[in-house]
C-alpha positions in Angstrom: -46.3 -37.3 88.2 -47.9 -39.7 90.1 -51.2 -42.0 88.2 -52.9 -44.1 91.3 -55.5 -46.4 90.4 -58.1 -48.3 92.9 -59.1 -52.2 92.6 -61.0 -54.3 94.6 -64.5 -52.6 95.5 -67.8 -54.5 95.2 -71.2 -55.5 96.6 -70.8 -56.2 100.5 -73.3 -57.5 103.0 -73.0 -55.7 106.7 -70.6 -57.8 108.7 -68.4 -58.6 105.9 -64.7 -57.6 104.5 -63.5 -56.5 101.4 -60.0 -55.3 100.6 -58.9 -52.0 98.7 -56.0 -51.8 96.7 -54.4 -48.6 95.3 -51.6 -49.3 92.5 -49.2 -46.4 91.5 -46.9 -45.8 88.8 -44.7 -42.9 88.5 -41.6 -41.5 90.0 -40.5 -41.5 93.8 -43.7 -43.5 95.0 -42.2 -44.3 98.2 -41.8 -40.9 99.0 -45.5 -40.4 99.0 -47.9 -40.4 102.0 -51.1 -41.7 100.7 -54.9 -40.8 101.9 -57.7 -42.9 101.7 -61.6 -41.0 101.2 -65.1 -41.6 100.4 -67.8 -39.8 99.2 -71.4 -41.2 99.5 -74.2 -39.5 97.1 -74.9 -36.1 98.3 -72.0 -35.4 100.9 -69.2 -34.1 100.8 -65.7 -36.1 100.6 -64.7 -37.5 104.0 -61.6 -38.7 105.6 -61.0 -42.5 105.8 -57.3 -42.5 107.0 -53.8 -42.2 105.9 -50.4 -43.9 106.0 -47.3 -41.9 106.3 -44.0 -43.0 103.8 -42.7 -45.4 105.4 -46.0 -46.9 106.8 -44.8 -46.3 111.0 -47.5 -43.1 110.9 -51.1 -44.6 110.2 -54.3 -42.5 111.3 -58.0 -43.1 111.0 -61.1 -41.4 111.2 -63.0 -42.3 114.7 -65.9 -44.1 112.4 -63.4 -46.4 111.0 -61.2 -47.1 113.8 -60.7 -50.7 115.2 -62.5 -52.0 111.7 -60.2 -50.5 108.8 -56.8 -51.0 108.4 -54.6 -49.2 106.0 -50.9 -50.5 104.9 -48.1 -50.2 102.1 -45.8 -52.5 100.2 -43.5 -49.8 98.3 -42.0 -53.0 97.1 -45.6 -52.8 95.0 -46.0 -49.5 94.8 -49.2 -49.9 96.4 -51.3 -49.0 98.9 -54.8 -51.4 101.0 -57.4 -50.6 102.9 -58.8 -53.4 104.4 -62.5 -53.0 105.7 -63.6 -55.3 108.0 -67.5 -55.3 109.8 -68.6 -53.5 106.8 -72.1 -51.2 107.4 -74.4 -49.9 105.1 -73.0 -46.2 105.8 -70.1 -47.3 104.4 -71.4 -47.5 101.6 -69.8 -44.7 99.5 -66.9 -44.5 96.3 -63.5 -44.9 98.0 -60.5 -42.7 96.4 -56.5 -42.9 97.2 -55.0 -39.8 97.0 -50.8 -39.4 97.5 -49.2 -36.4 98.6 -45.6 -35.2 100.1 -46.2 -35.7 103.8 -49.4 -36.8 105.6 -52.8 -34.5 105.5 -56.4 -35.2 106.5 -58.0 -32.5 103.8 -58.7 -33.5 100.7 -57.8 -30.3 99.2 -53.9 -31.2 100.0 -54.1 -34.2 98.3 -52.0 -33.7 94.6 -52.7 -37.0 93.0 -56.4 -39.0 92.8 -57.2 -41.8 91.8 -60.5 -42.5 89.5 -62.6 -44.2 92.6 -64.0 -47.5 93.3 -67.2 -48.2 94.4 -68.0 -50.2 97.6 -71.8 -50.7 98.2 -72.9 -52.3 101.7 -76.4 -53.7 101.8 -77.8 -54.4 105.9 
C-alpha cells in the first residue's frame, strides 16, 4: 500500500512559480515510478509528466516542457513538481499517482493522491 499526499498548490499570477510536493508513506516507495496529472473543470485528466525510480528517466508533456520540472528525494519519500512561467491554462487540480514502472495513462496509475489545487490568474 502506498498513501501519497500533495502540498504546495495555491493562487498564482501568469509568469510566476509554485512548487508541488508529493509525500508518501508506505512500503518499497523507492521502487515506485511516480506520475504527475491535472484535471481542469470539465476535461478529462491529462498527463503532466513522470519520473522513473531512480529519477535518470523523466518525461513531460509537450505543453509543459522547458517550464516544469519533476524530481525525487527517496531519502524523503517524496516527489516535486516545480512549475515555472505559470499560465492561466494551467490552471487545473494537480494529482501524483505511483506505480511499478513508468506510464503516461492514468488508468495505470495504482495509487492517487487526494489533489491540490493550483489556480493561475493572467
Amino acid at each position: 500500500q502506498v498513501l501519497l499526499e500533495e502540498s504546495g498548490g495555491g493562487l498564482a499570477q501568469a509568469g510566476d512559480s509554485l512548487r508541488l510536493s508529493c509525500a508518501a508513506s508506505g512500503r518499497a516507495f523507492s521502487m515506485y515510478a511516480r506520475g504527475w496529472f491535472r484535471q481542469a473543470p470539465g476535461k478529462e485528466r491529462e498527463f503532466v509528466g513522470y519520473i522513473s525510480w531512480t529519477g535518470d528517466t523523466v518525461y513531460y508533456a509537450e505543453n509543459v516542457k522547458g517550464r516544469f520540472t519533476i524530481s525525487r528525494d527517496n531519502a524523503k519519500n517524496t516527489v516535486y513538481l516545480q512549475m515555472n512561467n505559470l499560465k492561466p491554462e494551467d490552471t487545473a487540480v494537480y494529482y501524483c499517482a505511483a506505480r511499478l514502472g513508468v506510464a503516461r495513462a492514468p488508468a495505470d496509475y495504482r495509487y492517487w493522491g487526494q489533489g491540490t489545487q493550483v489556480t493561475v490568474s493572467s
